[in-house]
LUMKOL-536692 format. One record per residue (C-alpha): x, y, z. Coordinates in pm, whole numbers, padded with zeros to 5 digits, always signed. Each point is the difference from the previous one (the first is absolute). Example, Ala and Ser with C-alpha at 12.3 -4.5 7.8 and 13.67 -1.06 7.14 Angstrom:
+01230-00450+00780+00137+00344-00066
***
This chain:
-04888-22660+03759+00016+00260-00275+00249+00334+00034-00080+00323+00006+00104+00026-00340-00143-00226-00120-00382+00117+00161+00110+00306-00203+00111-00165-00323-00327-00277+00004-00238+00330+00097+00151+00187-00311-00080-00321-00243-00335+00014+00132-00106+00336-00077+00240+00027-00329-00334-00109-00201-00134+00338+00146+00321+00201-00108-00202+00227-00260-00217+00159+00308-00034+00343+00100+00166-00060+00335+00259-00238-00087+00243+00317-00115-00106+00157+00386+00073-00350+00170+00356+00054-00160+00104+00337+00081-00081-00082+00375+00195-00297-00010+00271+00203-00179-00050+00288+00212+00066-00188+00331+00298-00192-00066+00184+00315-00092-00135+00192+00282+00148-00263+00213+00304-00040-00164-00020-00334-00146-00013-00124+00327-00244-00235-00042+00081-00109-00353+00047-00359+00134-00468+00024-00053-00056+00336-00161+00303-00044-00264-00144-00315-00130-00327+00141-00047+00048+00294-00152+00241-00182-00277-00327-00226-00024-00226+00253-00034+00238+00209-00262-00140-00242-00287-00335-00041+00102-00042+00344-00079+00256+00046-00297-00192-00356-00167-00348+00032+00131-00046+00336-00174+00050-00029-00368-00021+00354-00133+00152+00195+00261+00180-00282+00248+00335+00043-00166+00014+00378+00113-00262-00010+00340+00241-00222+00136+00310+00158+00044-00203+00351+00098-00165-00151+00257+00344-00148+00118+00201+00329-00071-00307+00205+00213+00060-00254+00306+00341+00101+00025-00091+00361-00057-00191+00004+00277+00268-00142+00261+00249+00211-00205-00165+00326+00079-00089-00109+00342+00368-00112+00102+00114+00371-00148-00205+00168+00247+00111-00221+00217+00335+00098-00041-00092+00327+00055-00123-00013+00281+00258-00242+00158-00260-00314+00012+00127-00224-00266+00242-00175+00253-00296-00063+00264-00165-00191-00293+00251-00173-00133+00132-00110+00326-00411-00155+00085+00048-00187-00356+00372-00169+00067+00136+00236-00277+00235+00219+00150+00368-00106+00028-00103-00286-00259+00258-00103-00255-00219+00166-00245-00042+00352+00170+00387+00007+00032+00100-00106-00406-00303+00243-00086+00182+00318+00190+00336-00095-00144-00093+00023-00370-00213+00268+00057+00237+00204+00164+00280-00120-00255-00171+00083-00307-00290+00213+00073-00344-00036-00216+00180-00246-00226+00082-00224+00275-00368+00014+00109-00040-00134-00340+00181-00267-00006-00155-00115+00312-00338+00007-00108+00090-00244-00327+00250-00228+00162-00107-00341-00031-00011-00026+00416-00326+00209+00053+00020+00237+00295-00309+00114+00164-00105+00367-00158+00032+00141+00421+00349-00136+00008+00090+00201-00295-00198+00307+00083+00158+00084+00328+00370-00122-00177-00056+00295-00266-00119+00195+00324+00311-00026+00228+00222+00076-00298-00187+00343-00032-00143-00077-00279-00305+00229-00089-00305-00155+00103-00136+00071-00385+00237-00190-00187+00005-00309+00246-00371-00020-00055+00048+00060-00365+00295-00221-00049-00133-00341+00199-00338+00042-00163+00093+00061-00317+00206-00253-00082-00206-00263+00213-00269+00082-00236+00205-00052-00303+00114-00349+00149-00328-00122+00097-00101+00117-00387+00262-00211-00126-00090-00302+00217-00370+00008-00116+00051+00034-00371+00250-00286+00041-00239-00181+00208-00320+00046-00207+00182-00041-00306+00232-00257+00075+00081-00201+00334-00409-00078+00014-00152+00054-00314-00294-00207-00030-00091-00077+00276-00217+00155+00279+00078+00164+00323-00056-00318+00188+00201-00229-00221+00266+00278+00005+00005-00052+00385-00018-00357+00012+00270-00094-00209+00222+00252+00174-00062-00056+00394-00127-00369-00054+00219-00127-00263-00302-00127-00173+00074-00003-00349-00304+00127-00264-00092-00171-00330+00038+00221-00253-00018-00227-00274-00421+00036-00046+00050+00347-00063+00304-00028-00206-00206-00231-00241-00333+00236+00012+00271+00262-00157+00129-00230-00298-00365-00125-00084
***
């Protein structure tokens, strides 16, 4: 009987041929939007689908994917950014963590030492480290450490957009040039390899 994951990853090959739709960008920033508001707690379903549906979008579209990918990402995480900060404020954040399995996590605890170590710039580092920590996690860090509430937001997003920029030229450009969305996610969460060699010889004739 199939996973979880991999319902999610054979659901995202079957609508990848659909990536260049109006509402594949919206089906995105929900997906993205939920796993940060809970924390990454369910990462072990949403996580795989939202790194599925990251090149759907970035590939499907071929004009405008390479950017409308990492904004829709990046506006996800702004929205659980913003909503963890008033959180914060208001003394909630911990109630929601806590419901997700977040608080006291190995993650909350390495996020509030660099944070309170180095300030903004240890928010910084946290947000590009190759381990990637859910945006909440981060958030209420930079929070407890009395960080203002403007430069945490402006900080995390930031430089998650500037990431997720990199990883799309780099994917478009690079790691799956050629082939389509569906290919893309085949030969990545199937291990089924793609012959390239048709196109390869359309190009020399």
């Amino acid at each position: 009987m199939a996973s979880m994951r991999e319902k999610c990853i054979d659901w995202a090959i079957g609508v990848a041929e659909q990536g260049d739709r109006w509402w594949m960008p919206l089906v995105l920033l929900a997906v993205v939007t939920v796993n940060s508001l809970t924390g990454g707690a369910f990462i072990w379903c949403i996580g795989p689908l939202q790194a599925a549906l990251f090149p759907v979008v970035v590939l499907s579209n071929k004009q405008f994917g390479v950017l409308l990918g990492p904004m829709v990402m990046t506006l996800g995480s702004s929205i659980a950014a913003v909503t963890y900060i008033q959180l914060m404020k208001t003394s909630g954040a911990d109630a929601l963590l806590e419901s997700t399995g977040a608080k006291g996590s190995a993650w909350l605890e390495q996020a509030q030492i660099w944070a309170s170590s180095y300030g903004a710039v240890g928010l910084l580092v946290l947000q590009i480290a190759p381990v990637p920590i859910p945006t909440a996690v981060c958030v209420v860090a930079g929070m407890l450490a009395k960080i203002d509430g403007f430069t945490v937001f402006a900080v995390l997003m930031t430089s998650r957009f500037v990431q997720l920029m990199a990883g799309a030229v780099a994917l478009k450009y690079g790691l799956a040039e050629g082939q389509t969305a569906s290919e893309y996610l085949r030969q990545q969460f199937k291990n089924e390899e793609t012959d390239k060699k048709p196109q390869e010889e359309k190009k020399d004739k």
